[in-house]
Steps between C-alpha positions, in 0.01 A plus 500: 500500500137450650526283808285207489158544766513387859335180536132435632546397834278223617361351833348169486227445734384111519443286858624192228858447458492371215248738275786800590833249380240468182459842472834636608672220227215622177587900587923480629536410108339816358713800435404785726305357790702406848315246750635703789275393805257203576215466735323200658243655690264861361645668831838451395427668171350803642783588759793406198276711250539779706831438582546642113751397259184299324347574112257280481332251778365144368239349754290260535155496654484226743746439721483273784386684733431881662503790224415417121645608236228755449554654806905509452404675159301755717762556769780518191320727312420742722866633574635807313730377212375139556584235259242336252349203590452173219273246696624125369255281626276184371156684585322687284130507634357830516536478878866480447558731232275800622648506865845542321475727256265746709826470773741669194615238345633612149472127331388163609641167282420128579781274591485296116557843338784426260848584617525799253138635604643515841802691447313751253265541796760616732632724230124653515466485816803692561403827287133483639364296214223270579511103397208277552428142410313418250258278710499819748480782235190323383337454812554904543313537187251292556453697827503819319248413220227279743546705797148366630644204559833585707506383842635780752814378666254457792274320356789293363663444827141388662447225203889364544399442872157366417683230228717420811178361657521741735156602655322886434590533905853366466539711171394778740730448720849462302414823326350699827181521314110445645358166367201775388813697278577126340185399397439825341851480325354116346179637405761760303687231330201278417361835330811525292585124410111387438486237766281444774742298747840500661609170319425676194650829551820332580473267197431841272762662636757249432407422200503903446868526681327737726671283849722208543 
């Protein structure tokens, strides 16, 4: 008699109480997957991921505060025999996204996926499959087929800052950057979006999904 497989063992990584007692309650009733660790804070996930024992890692991106969950992807991924990680966020801007998936992850789902889209993420996730939201997939695409267009994460990073209100000097400043190396990342973007002004290039790239 074939013994049944050993369950997909998942962290939950989430600074909100709450979005892991969701979680934990939609995936404790599918057959084969085990909620067997929870962490509030990315630092916690990174030491229990490499405690071992885990299949598949679902983070979030923004946690309150020190390490995102791009850079706990990173520090996850880069262990021998290191689990997947699913990011299970609410962001899906291309300076969300990008940061993510070029840190390993192997899928990235919003937080209104349906219950069932979740769990048959995990199940990807945990053979090496990759799942992307729709809303994500397309941006990918979209990235992929206008390339001119793409903002480098950079160049996305500068922009976020700039929407902020933050000045090209301050903007220089939080990202150890000249105010010279700023205004030549803007005269970039405005390049790529069409626009001719920082209130525009923010409104573009909004309405693009290319920041926050």
């Amino acid at each position: 008699m074939t013994e049944p497989p050993a369950p997909i063992r998942l962290l939950l990584a989430d600074d909100h109480p709450v979005v892991r007692a969701g979680l934990r309650a939609v995936l404790e009733t599918e057959e084969g997957i085990d909620v067997v660790a929870e962490a509030a804070t990315a630092e916690e996930a990174v030491v229990r991921a490499a405690r071992g024992g885990i299949d598949v890692v679902l983070m979030d991106l923004q946690f309150g505060g020190g390490m995102n969950g791009a850079e706990a992807t990173a520090a996850v991924t880069a262990r021998p025999g290191a689990p997947r990680v699913l990011i299970v966020t609410t962001y899906d801007t291309d300076a969300d996204t990008l940061p993510a998936i070029e840190a390993g992850a192997t899928g990235y789902l919003l937080k209104d996926a349906p219950p069932e889209d979740l769990a048959a993420a995990v199940r990807s996730a945990a053979v090496g499959r990759t799942t992307l939201a729709p809303a994500v997939a397309d941006r990918l695409m979209h990235r992929l087929r206008a390339p001119g267009t793409a903002l480098t994460r950079r160049e996305s990073e500068v922009l976020a800052l700039v929407a902020e209100g933050l000045s090209n000097q301050a903007v220089g400043a939080r990202l150890h950057l000249t105010e010279g190396t700023v205004k030549s990342h803007l005269v970039r973007v405005y390049a790529k979006l069409g626009v001719a002004s920082r209130t525009a290039a923010v409104a573009a790239a909004t309405e693009l999904g290319l920041i926050r």
